[in-house]
N, C-alpha and C positions, 0 to 999 in steps of 0.2 A: 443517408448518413446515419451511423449509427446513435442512439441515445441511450440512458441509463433506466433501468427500470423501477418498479418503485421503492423498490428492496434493497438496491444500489442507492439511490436517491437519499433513504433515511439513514444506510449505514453513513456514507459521503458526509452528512450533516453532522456527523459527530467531530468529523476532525478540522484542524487548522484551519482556517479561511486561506491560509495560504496554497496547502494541500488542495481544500476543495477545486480553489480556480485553476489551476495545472490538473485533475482530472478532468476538469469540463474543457481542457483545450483539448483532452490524449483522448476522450470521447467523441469529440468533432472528426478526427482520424483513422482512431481506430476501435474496434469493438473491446471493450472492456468490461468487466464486472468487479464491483466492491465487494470483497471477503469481509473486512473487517477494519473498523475505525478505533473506535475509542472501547478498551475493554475493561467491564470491570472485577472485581478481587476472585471471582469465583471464575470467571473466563480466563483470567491470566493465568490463575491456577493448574487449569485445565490445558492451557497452552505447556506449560512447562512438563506437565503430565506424561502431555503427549508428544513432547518434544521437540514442538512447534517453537518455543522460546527456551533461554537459558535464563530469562531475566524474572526472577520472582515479584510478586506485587509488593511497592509500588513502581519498581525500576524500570519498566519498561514506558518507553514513549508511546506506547498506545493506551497506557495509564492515566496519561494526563488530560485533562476534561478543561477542552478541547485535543483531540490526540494530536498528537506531532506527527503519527506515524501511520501511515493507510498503507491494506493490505488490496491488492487488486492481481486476479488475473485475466487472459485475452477468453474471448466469448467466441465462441461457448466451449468452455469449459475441460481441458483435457490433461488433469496433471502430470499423464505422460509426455505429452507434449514439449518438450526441453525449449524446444528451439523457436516456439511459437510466444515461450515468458523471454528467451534471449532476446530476441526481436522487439516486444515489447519493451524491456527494461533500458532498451539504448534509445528507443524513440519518446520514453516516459523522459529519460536523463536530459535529452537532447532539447526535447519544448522546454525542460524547466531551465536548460541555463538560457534561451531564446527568452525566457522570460525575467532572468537575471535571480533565481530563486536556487538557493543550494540544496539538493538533495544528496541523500546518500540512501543506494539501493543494495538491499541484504544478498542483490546476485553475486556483489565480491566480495563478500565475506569467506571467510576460509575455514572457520570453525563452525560455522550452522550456516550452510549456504541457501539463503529465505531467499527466493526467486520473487512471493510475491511481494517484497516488501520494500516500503519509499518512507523515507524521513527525513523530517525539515531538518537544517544544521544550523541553528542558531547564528545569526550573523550577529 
């Protein structure tokens, strides 16, 4: 069974309690790695830089401390890989409504399509 390592473990800890417990079921399944939890002014910066985000500090959900928003991709590692984040992003989707947890994943986005990314949706 796969688990997280420690480097996943510490980023994981930065986001939502509710995020956290929906990675540790998508772990129990399948091989995962945490990119990125909770980012601060100088990471966000950087995200936007590099194009990674649209959302300047403080707008984006991975700004808020605890983040709303976790970045993960499938282990190990292959960001050409399309179809290995496809696969992931409907099985990540699929546990959290199994879990009654609304997510919204940046694979259907249309204007910056963020394969790795998952966000609470305030209920």
């Amino acid at each position: 069974m796969p688990k997280f390592g420690l480097i996943s473990q510490s980023r994981l800890t930065t986001c939502d309690e509710r995020l956290q417990a929906l990675m540790n079921e998508v772990i129990k399944v399948y091989d995962i790695t945490v990119i990125c939890g909770y980012r601060d002014q100088e990471a966000q910066n950087r995200a936007v830089a590099e194009g990674r985000s649209k959302l300047v500090w403080p707008r984006s959900l991975h700004n808020q401390n605890p983040s709303l928003a976790v970045d993960v991709a499938p282990w190990p590692l292959d960001w050409n890989d399309k179809e290995r984040f496809y696969y992931m992003g409907g099985l990540v989707l699929g546990i959290a409504h199994g879990m009654g947890l609304r997510v919204q994943w940046g694979g259907h986005w249309t204007t910056l399509v963020d394969l790795p990314h998952f966000q609470i949706m305030e209920m």
